[in-house]
N, C-alpha and C positions, 0 to 999 in steps of 0.2 A: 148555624152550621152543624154538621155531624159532629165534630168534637165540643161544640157547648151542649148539644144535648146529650153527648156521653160522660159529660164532664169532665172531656181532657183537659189536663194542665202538661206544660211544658216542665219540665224538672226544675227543680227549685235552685239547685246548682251549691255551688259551695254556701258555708254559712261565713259570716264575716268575725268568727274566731272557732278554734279549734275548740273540741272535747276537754281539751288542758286548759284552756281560757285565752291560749295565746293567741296572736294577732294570725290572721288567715292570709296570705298575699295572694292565694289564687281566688278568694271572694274580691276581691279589691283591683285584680286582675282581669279580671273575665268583667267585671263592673265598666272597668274603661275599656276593655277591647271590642265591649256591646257597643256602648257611647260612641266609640267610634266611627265603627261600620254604619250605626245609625248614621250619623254625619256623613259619610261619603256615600252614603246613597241617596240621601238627601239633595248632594250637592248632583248624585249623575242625574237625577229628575229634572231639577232644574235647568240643568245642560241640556236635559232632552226637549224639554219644552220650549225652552229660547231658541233652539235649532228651529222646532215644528214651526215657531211662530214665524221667524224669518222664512223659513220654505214658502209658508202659508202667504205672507207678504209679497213674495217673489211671484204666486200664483195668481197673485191679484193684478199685479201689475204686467202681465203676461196675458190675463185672461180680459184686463178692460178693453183695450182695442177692439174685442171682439164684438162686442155688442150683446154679449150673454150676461144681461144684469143678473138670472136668477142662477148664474153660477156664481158671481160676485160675491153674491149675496148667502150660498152657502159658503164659501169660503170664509166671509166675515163671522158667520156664525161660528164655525171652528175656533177662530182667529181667538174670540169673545172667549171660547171654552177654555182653549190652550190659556191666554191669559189668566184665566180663576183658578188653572188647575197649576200655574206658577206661581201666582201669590199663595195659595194654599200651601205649595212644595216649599216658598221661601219661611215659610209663618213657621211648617215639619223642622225646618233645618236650624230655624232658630231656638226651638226648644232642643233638638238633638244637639246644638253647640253649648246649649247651659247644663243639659244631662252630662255630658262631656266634662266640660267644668267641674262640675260638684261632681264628680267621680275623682278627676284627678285631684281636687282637695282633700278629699276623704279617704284615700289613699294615700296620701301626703301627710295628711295628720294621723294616720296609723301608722308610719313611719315605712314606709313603705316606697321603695326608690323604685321609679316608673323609668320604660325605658327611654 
């Protein structure tokens, strides 16, 4: 992409203690409110995709009567994709729920009261 070949980085964001050494609660903040969004968009993927595949279901069984196997048959193909691109999105959401986790721990053990 254009920003790896210019070598953009996103901002590094807070550090997780001040200049003075003390404890940072917007490094440990901004930690879990990433964690989070990660996870709820995680979770809208997968809503999208169980939608698609029900639709895609519903067009199957709509479209057999018809006697158009090779539209069946691209539907199924779909169906197949929507499916990989759900368990992929499940596999996203299970790491965004442990990112999650060890955020709110490591905030916790900075002493750092989450809302």
């Amino acid at each position: 992409s254009v920003g790896a070949r210019q070598k953009f980085r996103t901002g590094a964001g807070p550090a997780p203690v001040t200049k003075d050494g003390e404890v940072n609660p917007a490094y440990f903040l901004q930690a879990v409110q990433k964690a989070s969004t990660d996870l709820a968009d995680a979770d809208r993927r997968i809503e999208a995709y169980q939608n698609r595949i029900v639709e895609m279901r519903g067009e199957i069984l709509r479209t057999t009567g018809s006697g158009d196997n090779f539209a069946v048959a691209r539907i199924q193909e779909q169906i197949t994709q929507a499916e990989a691109d759900l368990a992929r999105a499940q596999t996203e959401r299970s790491a965004a729920s442990a990112a999650l986790d060890k955020a709110q721990n490591e905030a916790r053990s900075a002493g750092i009261r989450l809302p």
